[in-house]
C-alpha positions as a Python dict, from the first residue, in 0.01 Angstrom:
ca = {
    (1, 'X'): (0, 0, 0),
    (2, 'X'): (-40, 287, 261),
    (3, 'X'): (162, 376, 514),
    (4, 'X'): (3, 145, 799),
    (5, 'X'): (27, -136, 622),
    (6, 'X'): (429, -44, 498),
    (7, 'X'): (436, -47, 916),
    (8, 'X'): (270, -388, 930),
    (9, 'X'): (485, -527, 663),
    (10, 'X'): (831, -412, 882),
    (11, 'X'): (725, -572, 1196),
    (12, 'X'): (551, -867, 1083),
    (13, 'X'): (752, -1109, 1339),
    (14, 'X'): (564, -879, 1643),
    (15, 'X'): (150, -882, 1464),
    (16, 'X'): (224, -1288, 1323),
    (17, 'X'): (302, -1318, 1713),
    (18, 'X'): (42, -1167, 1876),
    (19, 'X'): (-194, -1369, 1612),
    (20, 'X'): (-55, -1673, 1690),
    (21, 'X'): (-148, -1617, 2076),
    (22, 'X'): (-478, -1500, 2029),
    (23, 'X'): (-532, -1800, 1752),
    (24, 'X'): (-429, -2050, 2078),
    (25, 'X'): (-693, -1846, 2272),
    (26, 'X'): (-958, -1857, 1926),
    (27, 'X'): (-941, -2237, 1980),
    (28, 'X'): (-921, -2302, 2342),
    (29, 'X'): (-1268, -2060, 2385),
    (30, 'X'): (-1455, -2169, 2069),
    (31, 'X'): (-1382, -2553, 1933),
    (32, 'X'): (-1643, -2739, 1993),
    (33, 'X'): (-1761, -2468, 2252),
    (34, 'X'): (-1947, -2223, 2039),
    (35, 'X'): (-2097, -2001, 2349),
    (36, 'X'): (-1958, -2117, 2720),
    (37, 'X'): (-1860, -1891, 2978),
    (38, 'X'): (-1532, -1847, 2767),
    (39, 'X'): (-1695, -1607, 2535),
    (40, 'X'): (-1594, -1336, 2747),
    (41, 'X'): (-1220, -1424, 2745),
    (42, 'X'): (-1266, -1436, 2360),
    (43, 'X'): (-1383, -1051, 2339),
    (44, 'X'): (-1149, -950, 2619),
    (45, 'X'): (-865, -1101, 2378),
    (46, 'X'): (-999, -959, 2116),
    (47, 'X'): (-1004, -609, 2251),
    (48, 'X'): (-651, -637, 2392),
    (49, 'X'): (-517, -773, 2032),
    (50, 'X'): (-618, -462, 1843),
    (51, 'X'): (-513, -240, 2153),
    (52, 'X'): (-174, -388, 2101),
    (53, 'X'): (-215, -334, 1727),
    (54, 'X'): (-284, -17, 1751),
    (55, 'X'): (-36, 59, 2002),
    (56, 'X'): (270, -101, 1753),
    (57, 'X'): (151, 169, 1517),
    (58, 'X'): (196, 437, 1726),
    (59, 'X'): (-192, 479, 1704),
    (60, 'X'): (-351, 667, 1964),
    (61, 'X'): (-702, 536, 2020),
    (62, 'X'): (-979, 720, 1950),
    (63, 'X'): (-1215, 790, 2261),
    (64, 'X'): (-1527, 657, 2077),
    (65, 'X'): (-1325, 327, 2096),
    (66, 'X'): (-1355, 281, 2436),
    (67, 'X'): (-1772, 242, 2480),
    (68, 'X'): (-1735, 31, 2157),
    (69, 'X'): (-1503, -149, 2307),
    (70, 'X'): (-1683, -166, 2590),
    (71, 'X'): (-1993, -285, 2461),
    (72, 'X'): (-1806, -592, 2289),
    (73, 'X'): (-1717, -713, 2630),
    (74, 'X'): (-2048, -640, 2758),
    (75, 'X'): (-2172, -876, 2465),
    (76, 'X'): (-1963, -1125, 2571),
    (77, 'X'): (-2087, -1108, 2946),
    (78, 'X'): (-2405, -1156, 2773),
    (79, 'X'): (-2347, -1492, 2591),
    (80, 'X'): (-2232, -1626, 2993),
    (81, 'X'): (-2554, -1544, 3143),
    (82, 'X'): (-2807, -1702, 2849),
    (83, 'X'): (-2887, -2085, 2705),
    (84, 'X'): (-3116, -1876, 2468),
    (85, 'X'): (-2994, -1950, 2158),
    (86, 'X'): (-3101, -1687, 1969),
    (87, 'X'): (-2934, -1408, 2213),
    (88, 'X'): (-2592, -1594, 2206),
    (89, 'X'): (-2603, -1568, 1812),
    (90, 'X'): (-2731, -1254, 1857),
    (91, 'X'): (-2439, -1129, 2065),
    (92, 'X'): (-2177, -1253, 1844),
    (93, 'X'): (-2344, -1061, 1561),
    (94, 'X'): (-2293, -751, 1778),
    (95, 'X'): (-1980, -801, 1844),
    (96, 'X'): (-1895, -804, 1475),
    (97, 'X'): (-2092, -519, 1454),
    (98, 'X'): (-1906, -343, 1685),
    (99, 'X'): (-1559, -431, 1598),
    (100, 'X'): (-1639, -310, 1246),
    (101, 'X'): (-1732, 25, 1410),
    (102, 'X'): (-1448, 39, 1567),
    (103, 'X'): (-1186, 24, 1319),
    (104, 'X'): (-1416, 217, 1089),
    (105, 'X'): (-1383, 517, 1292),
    (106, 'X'): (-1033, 456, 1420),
    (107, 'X'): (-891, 448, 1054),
    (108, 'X'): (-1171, 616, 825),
    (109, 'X'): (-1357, 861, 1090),
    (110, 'X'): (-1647, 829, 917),
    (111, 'X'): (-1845, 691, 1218),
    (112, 'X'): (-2081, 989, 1154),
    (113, 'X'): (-2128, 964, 839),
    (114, 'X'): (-2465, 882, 648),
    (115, 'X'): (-2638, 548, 739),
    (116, 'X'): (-2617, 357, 371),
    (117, 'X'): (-2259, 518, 339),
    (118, 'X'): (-2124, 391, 673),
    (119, 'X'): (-2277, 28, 623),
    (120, 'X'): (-2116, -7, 238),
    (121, 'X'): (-1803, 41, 427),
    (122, 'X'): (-1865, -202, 732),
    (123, 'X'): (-1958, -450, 438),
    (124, 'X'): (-1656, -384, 245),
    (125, 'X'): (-1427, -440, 534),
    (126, 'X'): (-1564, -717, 656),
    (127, 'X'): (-1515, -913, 315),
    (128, 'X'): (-1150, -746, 305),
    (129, 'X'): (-1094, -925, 607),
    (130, 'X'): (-1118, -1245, 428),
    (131, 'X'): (-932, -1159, 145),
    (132, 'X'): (-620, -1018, 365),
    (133, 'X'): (-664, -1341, 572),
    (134, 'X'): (-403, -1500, 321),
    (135, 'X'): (-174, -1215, 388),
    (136, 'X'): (37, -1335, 664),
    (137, 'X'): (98, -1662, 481),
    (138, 'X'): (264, -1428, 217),
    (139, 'X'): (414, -1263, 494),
    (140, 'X'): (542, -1543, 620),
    (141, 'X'): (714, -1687, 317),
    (142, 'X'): (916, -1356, 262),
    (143, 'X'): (1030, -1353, 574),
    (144, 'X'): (1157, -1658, 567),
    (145, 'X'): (1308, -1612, 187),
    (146, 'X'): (1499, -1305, 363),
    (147, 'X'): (1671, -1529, 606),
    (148, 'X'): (1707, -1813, 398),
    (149, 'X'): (2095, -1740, 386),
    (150, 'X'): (2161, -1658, 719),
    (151, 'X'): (2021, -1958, 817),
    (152, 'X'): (2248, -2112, 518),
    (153, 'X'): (2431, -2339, 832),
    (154, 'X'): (2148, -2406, 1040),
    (155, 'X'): (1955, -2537, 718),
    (156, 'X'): (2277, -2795, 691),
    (157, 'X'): (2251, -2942, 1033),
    (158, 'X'): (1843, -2973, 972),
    (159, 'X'): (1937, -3175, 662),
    (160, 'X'): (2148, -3405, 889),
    (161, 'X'): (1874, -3414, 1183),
    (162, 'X'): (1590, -3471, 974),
    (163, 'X'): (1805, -3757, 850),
    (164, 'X'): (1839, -3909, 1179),
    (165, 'X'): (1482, -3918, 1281),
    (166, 'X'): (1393, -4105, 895),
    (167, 'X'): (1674, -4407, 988),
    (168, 'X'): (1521, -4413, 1329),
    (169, 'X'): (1162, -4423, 1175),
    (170, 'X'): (1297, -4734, 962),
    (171, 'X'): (1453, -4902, 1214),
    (172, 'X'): (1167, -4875, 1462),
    (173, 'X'): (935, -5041, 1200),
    (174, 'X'): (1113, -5321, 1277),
    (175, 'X'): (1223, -5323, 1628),
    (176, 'X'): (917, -5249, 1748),
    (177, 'X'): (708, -5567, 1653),
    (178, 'X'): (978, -5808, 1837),
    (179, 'X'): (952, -5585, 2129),
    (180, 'X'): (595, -5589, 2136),
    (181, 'X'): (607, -5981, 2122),
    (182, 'X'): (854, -6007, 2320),
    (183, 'X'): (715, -5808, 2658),
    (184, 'X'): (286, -5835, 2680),
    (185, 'X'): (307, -5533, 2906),
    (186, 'X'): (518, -5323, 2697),
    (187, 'X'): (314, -5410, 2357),
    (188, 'X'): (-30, -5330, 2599),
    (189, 'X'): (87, -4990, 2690),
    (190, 'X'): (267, -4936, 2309),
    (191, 'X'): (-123, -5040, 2183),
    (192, 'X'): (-344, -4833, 2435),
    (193, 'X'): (-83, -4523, 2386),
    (194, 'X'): (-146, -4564, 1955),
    (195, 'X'): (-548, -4654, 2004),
    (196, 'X'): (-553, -4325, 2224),
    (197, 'X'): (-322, -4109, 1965),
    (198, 'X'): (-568, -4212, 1664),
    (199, 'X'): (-876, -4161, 1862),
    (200, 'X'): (-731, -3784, 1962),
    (201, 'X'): (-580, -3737, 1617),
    (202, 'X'): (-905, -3569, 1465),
    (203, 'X'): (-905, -3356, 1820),
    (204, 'X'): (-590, -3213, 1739),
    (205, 'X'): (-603, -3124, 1356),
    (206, 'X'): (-978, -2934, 1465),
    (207, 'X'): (-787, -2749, 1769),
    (208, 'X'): (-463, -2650, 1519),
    (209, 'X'): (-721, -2535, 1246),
    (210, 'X'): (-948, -2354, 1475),
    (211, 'X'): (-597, -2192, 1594),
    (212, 'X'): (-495, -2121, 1265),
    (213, 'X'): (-814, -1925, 1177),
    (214, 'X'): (-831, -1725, 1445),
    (215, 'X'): (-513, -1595, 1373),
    (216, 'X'): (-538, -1580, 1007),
    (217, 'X'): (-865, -1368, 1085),
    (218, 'X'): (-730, -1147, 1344),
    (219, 'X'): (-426, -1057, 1113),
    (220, 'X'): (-674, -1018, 809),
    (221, 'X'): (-882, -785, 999),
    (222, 'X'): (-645, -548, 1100),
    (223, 'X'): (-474, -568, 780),
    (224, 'X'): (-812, -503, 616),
    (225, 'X'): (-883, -223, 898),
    (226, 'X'): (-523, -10, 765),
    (227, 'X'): (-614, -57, 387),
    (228, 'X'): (-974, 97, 461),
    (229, 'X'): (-791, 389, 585),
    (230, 'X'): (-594, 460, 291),
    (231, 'X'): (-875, 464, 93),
    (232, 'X'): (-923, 824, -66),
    (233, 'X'): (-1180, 1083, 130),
    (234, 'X'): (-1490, 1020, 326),
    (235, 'X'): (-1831, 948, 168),
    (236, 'X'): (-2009, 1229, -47),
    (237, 'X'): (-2307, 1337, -34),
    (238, 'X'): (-2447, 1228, -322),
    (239, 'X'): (-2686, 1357, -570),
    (240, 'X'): (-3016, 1457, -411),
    (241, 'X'): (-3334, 1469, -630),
    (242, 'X'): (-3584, 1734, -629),
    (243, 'X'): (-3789, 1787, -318),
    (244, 'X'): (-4150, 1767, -521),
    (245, 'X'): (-4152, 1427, -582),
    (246, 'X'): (-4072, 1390, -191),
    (247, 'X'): (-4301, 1612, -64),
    (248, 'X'): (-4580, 1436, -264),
    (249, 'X'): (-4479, 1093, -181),
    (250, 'X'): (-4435, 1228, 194),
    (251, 'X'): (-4783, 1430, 193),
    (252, 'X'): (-4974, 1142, 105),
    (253, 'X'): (-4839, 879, 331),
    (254, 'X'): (-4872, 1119, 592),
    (255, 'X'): (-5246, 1169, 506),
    (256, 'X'): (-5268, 833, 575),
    (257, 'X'): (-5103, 779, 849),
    (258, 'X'): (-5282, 1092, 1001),
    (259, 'X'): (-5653, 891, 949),
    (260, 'X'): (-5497, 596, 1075),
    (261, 'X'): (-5305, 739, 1420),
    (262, 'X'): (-5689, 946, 1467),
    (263, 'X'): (-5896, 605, 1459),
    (264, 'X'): (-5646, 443, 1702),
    (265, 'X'): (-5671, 765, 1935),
    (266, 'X'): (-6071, 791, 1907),
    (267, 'X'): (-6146, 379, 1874),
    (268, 'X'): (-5877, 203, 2067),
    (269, 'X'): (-5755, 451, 2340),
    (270, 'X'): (-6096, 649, 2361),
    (271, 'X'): (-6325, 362, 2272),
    (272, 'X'): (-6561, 616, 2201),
    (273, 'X'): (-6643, 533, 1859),
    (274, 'X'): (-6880, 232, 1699),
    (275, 'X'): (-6698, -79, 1601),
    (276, 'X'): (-6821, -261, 1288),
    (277, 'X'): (-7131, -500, 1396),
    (278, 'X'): (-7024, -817, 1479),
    (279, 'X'): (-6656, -682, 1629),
    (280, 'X'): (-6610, -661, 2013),
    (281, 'X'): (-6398, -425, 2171),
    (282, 'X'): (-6160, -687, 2283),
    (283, 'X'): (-6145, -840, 1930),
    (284, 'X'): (-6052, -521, 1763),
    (285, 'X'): (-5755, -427, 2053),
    (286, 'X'): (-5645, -746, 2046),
    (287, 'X'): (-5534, -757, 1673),
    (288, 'X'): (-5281, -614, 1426),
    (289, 'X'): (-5017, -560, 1634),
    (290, 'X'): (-4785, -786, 1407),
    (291, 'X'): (-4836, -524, 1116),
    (292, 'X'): (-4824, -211, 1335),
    (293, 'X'): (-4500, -305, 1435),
    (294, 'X'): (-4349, -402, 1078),
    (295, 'X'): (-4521, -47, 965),
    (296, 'X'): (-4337, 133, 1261),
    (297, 'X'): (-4004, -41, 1154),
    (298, 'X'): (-4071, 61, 770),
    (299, 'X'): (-4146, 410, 889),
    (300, 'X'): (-3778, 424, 1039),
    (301, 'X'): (-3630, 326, 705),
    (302, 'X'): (-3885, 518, 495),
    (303, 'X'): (-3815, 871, 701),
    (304, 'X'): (-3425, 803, 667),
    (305, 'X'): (-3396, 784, 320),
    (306, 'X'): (-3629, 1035, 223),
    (307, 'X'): (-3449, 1278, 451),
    (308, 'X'): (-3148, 1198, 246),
    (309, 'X'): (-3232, 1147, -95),
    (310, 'X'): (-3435, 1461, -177),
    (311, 'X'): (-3312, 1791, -136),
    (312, 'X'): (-3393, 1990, 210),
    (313, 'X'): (-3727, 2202, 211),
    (314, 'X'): (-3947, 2295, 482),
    (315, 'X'): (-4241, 2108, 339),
    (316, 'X'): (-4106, 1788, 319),
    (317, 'X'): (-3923, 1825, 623),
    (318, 'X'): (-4268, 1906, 774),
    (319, 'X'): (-4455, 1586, 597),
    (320, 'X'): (-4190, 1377, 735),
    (321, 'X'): (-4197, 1488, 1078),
    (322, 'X'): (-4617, 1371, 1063),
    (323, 'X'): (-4486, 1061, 932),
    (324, 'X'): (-4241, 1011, 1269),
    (325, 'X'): (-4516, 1130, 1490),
    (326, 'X'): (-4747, 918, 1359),
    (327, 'X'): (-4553, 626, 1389),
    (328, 'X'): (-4522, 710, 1765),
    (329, 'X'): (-4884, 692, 1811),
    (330, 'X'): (-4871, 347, 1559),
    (331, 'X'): (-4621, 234, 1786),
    (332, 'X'): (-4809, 319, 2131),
    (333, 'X'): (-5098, 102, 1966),
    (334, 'X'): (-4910, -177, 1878),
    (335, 'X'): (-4747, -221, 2184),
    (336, 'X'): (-5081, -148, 2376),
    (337, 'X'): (-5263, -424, 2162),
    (338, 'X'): (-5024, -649, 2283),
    (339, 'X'): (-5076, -604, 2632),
    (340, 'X'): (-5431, -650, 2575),
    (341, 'X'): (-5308, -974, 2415),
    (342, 'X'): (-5069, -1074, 2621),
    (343, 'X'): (-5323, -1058, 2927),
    (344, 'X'): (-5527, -1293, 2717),
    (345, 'X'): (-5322, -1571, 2606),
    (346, 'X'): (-4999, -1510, 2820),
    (347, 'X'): (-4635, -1459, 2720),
    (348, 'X'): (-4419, -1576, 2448),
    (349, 'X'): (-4048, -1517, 2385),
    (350, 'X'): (-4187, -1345, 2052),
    (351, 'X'): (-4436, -1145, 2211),
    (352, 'X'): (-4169, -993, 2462),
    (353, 'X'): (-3943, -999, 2163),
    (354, 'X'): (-4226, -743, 2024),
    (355, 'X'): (-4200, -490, 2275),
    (356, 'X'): (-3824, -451, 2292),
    (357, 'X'): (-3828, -422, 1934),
    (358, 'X'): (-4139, -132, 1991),
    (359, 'X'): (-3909, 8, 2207),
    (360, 'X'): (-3592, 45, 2021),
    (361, 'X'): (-3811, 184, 1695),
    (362, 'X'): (-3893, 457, 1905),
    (363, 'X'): (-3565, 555, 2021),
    (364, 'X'): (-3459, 497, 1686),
    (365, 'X'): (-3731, 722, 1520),
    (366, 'X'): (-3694, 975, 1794),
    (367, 'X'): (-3285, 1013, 1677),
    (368, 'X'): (-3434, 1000, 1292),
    (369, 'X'): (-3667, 1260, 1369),
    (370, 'X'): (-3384, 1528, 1478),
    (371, 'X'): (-3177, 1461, 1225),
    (372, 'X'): (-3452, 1594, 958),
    (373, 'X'): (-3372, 1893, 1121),
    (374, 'X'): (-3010, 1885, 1182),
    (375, 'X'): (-2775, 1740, 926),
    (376, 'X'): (-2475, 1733, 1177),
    (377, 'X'): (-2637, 1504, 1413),
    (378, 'X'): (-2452, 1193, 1449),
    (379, 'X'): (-2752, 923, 1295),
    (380, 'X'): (-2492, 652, 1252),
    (381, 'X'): (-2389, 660, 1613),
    (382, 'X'): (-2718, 698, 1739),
    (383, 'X'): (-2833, 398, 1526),
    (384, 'X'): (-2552, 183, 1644),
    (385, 'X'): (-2516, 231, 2009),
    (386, 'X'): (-2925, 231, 2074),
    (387, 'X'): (-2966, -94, 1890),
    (388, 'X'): (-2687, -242, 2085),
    (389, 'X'): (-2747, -110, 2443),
    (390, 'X'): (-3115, -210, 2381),
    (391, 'X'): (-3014, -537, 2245),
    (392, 'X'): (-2818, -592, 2587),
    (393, 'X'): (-3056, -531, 2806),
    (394, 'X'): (-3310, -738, 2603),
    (395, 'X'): (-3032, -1015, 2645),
    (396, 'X'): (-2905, -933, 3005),
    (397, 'X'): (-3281, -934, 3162),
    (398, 'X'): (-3301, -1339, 3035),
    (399, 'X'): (-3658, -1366, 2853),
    (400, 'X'): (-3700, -1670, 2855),
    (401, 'X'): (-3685, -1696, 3248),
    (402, 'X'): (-3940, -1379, 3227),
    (403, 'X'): (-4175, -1540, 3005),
    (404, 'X'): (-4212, -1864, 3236),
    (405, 'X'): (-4239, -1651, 3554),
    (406, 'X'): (-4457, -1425, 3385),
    (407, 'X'): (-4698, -1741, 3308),
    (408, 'X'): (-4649, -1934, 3653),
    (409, 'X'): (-4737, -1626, 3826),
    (410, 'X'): (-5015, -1472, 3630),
    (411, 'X'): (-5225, -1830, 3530),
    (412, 'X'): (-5392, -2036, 3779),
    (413, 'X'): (-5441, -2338, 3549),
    (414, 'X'): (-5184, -2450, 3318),
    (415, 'X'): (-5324, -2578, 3001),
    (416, 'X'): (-5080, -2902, 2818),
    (417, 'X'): (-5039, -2653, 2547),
    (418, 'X'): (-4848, -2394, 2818),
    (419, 'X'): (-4702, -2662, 3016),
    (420, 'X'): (-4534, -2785, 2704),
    (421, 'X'): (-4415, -2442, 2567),
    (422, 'X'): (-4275, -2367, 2908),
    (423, 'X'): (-4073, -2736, 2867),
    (424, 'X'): (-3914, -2609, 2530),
    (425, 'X'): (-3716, -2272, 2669),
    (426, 'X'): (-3437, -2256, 2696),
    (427, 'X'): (-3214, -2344, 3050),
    (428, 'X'): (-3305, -1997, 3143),
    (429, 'X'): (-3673, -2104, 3246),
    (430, 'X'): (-3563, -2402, 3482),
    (431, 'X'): (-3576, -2197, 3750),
    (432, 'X'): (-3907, -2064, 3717),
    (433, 'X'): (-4049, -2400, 3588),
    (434, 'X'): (-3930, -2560, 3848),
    (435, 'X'): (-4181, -2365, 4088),
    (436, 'X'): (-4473, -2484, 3881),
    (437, 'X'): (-4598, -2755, 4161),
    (438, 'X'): (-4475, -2536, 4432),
    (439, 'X'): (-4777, -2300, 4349),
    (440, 'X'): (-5000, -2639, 4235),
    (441, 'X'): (-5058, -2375, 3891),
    (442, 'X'): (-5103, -2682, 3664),
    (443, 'X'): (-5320, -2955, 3530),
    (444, 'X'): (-5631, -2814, 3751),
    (445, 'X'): (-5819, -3088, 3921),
    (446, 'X'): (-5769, -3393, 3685),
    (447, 'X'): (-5566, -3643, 3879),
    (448, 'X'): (-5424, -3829, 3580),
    (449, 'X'): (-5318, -3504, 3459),
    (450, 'X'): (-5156, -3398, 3742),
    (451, 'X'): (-4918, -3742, 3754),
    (452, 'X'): (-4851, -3681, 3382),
    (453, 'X'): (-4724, -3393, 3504),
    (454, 'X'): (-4521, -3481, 3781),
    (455, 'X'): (-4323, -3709, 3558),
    (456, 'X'): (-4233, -3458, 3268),
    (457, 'X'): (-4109, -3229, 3535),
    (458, 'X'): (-3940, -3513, 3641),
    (459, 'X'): (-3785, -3652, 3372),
    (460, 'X'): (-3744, -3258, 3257),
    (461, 'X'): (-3526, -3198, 3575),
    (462, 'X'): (-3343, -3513, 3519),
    (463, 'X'): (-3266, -3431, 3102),
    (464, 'X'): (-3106, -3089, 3224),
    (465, 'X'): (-2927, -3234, 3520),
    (466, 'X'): (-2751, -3481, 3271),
    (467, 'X'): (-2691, -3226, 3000),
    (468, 'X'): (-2528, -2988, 3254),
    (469, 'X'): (-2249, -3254, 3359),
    (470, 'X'): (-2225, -3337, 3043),
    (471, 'X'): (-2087, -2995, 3005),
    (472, 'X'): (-1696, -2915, 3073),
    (473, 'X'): (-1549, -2601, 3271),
    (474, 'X'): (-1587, -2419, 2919),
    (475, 'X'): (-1915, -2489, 2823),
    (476, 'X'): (-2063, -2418, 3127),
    (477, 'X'): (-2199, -2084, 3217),
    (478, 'X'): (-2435, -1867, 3463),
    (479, 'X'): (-2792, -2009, 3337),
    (480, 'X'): (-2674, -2354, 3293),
    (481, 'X'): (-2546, -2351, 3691),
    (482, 'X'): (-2872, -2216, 3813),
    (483, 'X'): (-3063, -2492, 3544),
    (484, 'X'): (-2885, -2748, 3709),
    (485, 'X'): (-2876, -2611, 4108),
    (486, 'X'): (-3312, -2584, 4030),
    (487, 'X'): (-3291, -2943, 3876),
    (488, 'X'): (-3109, -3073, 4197),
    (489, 'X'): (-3373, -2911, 4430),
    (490, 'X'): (-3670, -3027, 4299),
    (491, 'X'): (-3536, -3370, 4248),
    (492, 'X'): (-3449, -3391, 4630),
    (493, 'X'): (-3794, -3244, 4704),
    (494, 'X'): (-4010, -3387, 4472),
    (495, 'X'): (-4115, -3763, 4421),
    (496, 'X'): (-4249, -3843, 4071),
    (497, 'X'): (-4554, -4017, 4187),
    (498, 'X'): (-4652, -3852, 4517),
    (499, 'X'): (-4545, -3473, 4381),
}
């Protein structure tokens, strides 16, 4: 045991408190209310708990705390302005992410450290946050034990109280049946009060064991967080292997990747050179994006752990700096393909999903690319805080309302196949879809297609109008008020059968 957690030990009465209050907050934000506007309040808690933590310890915060911190409650914004889903789980994951960062560098300082190094210890301390979960029930026990005796008199007169409510428990098993026969009012209001209590009974265990894990997890973490930090020196190096086999490896995956990143210049951004017969020009730049894009991802990996793995020489550093400028150019093509594409056969949630993650590859390469050159430069930081500002703007800019604007604006005919895709986003398209007859951008000139229509954007309006009342002041958040205000105006403006 270190000396943190000696401190944490000594005042257990002030961190047990704190984690009971932020357990009460734990289950007033998230039972049964997994990602309402309360999300924020949860990271905002969360932030303040460990500042308080820390501050009991006599810790002074360290300053890369405060944009990590900062980007947790910017994830939380996140999950209040989204029905997506996939963002909202995506934003809680980053704000484990980030808390893990946080106490990694506050107690270990190894927030610079290597990439594989860094995320064995963000592993380890997030399953030592389970394990320490149990800790405060330990705690707890002690501390009681300790002032068992002092207590020696007050224990008495519970003996004697506890006593009193078991007679009056036995006596009311029989009062209360004559009473209840005896007044049809009273027995009424004794019946609805018990009906009630049972129906709420399963209400209140899942609010007192929500509570109880949030503090049981808050309490683990932290206690997890000081036992990382007494653990013995920062990561090593490593062994690194001879550069030859490297250089090899890296020579002849940059060969390749030089032929390939000289077709796409000379075929696809030139189109000056002959296409197989049979293959149009369109055909060819509309394809393989998917595959670019898993190759540019691969390329970020395969540079990092080369770079780190074999020892430092110029040739391999060379090789490997082909390999990260040609998975620019790969990356270029790929997300130019899917323009082509997208011009084609519209906008998707995946496709857009595509180019942010084109984007953040490069920005990630770009960072692995100077640190083949410079061993100081801070990879694990750069990794971290460009996947999770790009990840909040990704989430912040609402793609799902982007990708049914997109589509509105840019089609002139709807087909059933986009109508229906547009109908299965997520509350962030309402808006937009709710334009759809405004611009008459659907069902072309077939009049039975057109009422179809009319009545799955009116039965559409009415589904999200009912699920949005059906939400209470917690569930509710930014998309879901502008889902519902669209809902309301087309209702009042539209009529089913006339349009």
């Amino acid at each position: 045991m270190n000396t943190q957690e000696m401190k944490m030990r000594e005042a257990f009465p002030y961190f047990a408190g704190i984690s009971l209050a932020y357990g009460a907050l734990f289950a007033f934000c998230f039972y049964r209310n997994l990602f309402g506007n309360t999300f924020f309040l949860y990271t905002a808690g969360t932030v303040l708990a460990l500042a308080l933590f820390l501050k009991k310890l006599k810790l002074r915060m360290k300053k890369v705390l405060f944009p990590l911190f900062s980007a947790v409650l910017l994830c939380g914004a996140a999950v209040c302005i989204t029905d997506s889903a996939l963002l909202q789980w995506g934003s809680w994951f980053c704000v484990i992410l980030l808390l893990l960062a946080a106490m990694l560098e506050q107690f270990r300082g190894n927030f610079c450290g290597n990439v594989s190094g860094w995320l064995c210890n963000a592993c380890r301390l997030f399953g030592s946050t389970f394990r320490c979960a149990a800790l405060p029930v330990r705690e707890t026990v002690d501390c009681l034990e300790k002032r068992r005796e002092k207590a020696e008199g007050d224990r008495g007169s519970a003996k004697y109280i506890l006593a009193g409510f078991a007679a009056a428990a036995a006596a009311m098993c029989l009062i209360l049946p004559l009473l209840f026969s005896s007044d049809l009012v009273f027995g009424s209001l004794i019946k609805r009060f018990l009906e009630d209590l049972i129906t709420r009974f399963s209400d209140v265990i899942g609010v007192l064991l929500s509570a109880l894990a949030g503090s049981l997890l808050l309490y683990g973490f932290f206690s997890a967080s000081c036992r990382a930090g007494g653990e013995n020196g920062r990561e090593t190096a490593g062994v690194r292997h001879r550069a030859l086999t490297g250089i090899v490896f890296a020579a002849v995956i940059a060969a390749v990747y030089l032929l390939y990143a000289g077709v796409q210049v000379v075929y696809l951004f030139a189109g000056a050179g002959k296409l197989p017969e049979g293959v149009t020009y369109s055909e060819y730049a509309r394809t393989g994006f998917w595959q670019l894009a898993v190759v540019a991802v691969l390329n970020v990996v395969l540079v990092m752990v080369c770079s780190r793995i074999f020892e430092k020489q110029t040739a391999l550093q060379v090789f490997l700096l082909l390999i990260c400028l040609c998975t620019f150019v790969m990356t270029a093509s790929a997300a130019y393909r899917m323009v082509l594409y997208v011009e084609a056969y519209q906008l998707t949630f995946l496709r857009l999903l595509v180019f942010w993650l084109l984007g953040t590859a490069a920005v990630l390469m770009a960072g692995v690319t100077a640190a083949i050159f410079r061993d100081s430069f801070p990879l694990v930081r750069c990794m971290l805080l460009t996947a999770v500002c790009s990840y909040l703007v990704f989430a912040m800019i609402r793609p799902d309302y982007l990708v049914a604007a997109y589509n509105i604006e840019h089609t002139e005919t709807l087909t059933e196949e986009d109508f229906s895709y547009l109908l299965r986003l997520s509350l962030d398209a309402a808006p937009a879809v709710a334009e759809i007859s405004e611009k008459n951008t659907f069902a072309g000139n077939d009049s039975t297609l057109q009422a179809e229509v009319r009545w799955e954007l009116h039965n559409y309006f009415q589904r999200i109008l009912a699920v949005c009342r059906g939400k209470d002041f917690r569930q509710i958040n930014y998309s879901t008020v502008l889902a519902a205000q669209a809902a309301e105006k087309y209702l009042s403006t539209h009529d089913p059968v006339l349009g």
